[in-house]
N, C-alpha and C positions, 0 to 999 in steps of 0.2 A: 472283773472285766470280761468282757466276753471278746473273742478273739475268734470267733468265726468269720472265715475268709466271704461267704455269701453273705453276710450280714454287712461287711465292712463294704464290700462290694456294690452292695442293693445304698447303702448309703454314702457313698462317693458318687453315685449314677444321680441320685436323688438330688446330692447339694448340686452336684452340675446342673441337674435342670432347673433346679430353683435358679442360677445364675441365666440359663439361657434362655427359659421362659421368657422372661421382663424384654429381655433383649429383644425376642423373636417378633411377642407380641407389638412392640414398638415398631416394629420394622415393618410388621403387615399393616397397624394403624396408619404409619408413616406414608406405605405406599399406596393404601386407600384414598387417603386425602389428595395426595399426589394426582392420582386417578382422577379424583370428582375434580380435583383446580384445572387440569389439563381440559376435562370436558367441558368446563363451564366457560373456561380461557377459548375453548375453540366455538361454541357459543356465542359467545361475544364477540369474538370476530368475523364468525357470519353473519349477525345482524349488523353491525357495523358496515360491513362491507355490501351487506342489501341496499342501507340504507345509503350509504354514498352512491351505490349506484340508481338506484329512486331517485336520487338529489337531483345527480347530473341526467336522467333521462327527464325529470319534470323540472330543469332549466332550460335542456337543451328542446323540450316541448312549447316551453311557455317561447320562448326566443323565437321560434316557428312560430306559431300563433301569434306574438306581434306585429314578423313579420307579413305574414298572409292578411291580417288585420288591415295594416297599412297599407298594403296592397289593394282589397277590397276599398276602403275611402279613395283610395285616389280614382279608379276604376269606378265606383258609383259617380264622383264625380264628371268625369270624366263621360261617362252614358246619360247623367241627368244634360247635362251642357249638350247633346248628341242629342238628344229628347227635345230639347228645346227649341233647336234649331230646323228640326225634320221638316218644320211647314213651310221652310222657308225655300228651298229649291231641292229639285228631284235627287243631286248630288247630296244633298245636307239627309234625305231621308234614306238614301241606302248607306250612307254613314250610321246613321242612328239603326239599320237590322245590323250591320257590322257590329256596333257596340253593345247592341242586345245581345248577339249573339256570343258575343267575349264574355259578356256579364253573366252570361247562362255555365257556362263554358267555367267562368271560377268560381262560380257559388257548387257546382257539380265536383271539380276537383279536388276541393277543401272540404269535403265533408266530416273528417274528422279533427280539423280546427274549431267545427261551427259549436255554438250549444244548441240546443233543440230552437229555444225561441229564437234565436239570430237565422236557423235558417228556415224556419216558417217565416221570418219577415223577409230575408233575401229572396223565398219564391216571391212571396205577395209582392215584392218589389216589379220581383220579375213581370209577372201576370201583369203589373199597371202598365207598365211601359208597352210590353206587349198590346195590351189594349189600348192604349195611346196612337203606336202606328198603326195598326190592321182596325181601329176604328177611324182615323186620320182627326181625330179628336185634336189638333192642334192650337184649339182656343177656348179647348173646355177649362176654365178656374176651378172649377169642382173639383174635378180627376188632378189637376194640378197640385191644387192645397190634399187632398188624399198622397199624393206621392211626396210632398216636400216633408206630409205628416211622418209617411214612411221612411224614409231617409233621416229625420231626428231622431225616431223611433231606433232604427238600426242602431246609428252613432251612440246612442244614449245604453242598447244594449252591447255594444262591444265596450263600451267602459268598465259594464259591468264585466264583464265575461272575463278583464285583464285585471281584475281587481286582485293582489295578494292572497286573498283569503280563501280564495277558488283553488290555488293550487295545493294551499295548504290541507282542503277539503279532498283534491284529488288522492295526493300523497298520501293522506287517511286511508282514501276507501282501496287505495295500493296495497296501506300494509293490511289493512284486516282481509284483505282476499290471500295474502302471504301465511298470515298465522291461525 
């Protein structure tokens, strides 16, 4: 047997690290994973947390835009009836630049409710009416059936514009501008 103290020594140092190796290595694995689950766990919770807040800014958008929506119908209506009446006494016709001019006035303020076509048709709206009083056209059928066309037109593109699918489309193009 051999019985040299640096030999007995060099291999007692040896078995301990064969024990503590395993141990160590496990402990660095252990706290890598740790590491990557923490980063992936905080990850996911900022997108999460993007995307609730996406949620609620394009409910609390689309909620504005039905309301400004509704707003505008009642307001077109409200200026076609104002139109209509203009020919009929000089009171009814400065009613009807009143109500052009409100209609000017919210198609201008919501512009970021409108989509592109609804407010190309809200000028073109405009411009009739406009040339309805400042031509005093009040028995033109023509300009008439042109503006009732326009007003279906409108109505028919705000249906679309509230449609589900739109927001879902917006939300889209929300997050690819995010990622």
């Amino acid at each position: 047997m051999n019985s040299d103290p640096n030999t007995s020594s060099s291999s007692a140092k040896w078995e301990l690290t064969k024990l503590l190796l395993p141990t160590l290595a496990t402990a660095l694995i252990g706290f890598g994973i740790w590491n990557e689950q923490t980063k992936i766990q905080t990850a996911v919770d900022q997108n999460n947390q993007y995307l609730r807040t996406q949620l609620a800014l394009g409910e609390e958008y689309y909620r504005r835009r039905l309301t400004v929506y509704e707003n505008t119908c009642r307001q077109v209506a409200e200026t076609k009836t104002a139109l209509d009446q203009a020919g009929i006494t000089p009171e009814f016709e400065t009613h009807a630049v009143t109500m052009m001019a409100e209609f000017d006035k919210l198609r201008k303020v919501n512009t970021l409710y409108w989509s592109p076509n609804l407010e190309k048709q809200l000028g073109k709206l405009w411009w009739l009416g406009i040339d309805k009083l400042r031509g005093r056209k009040f028995d033109d059928n023509q300009l008439e059936d042109t503006i009732m066309s326009e007003i279906a037109g409108l109505h028919e593109q705000m249906r679309q514009d509230l449609q589900i699918p739109e927001i879902g489309r917006a939300l889209n193009g929300a997050n690819n501008r995010h990622q």
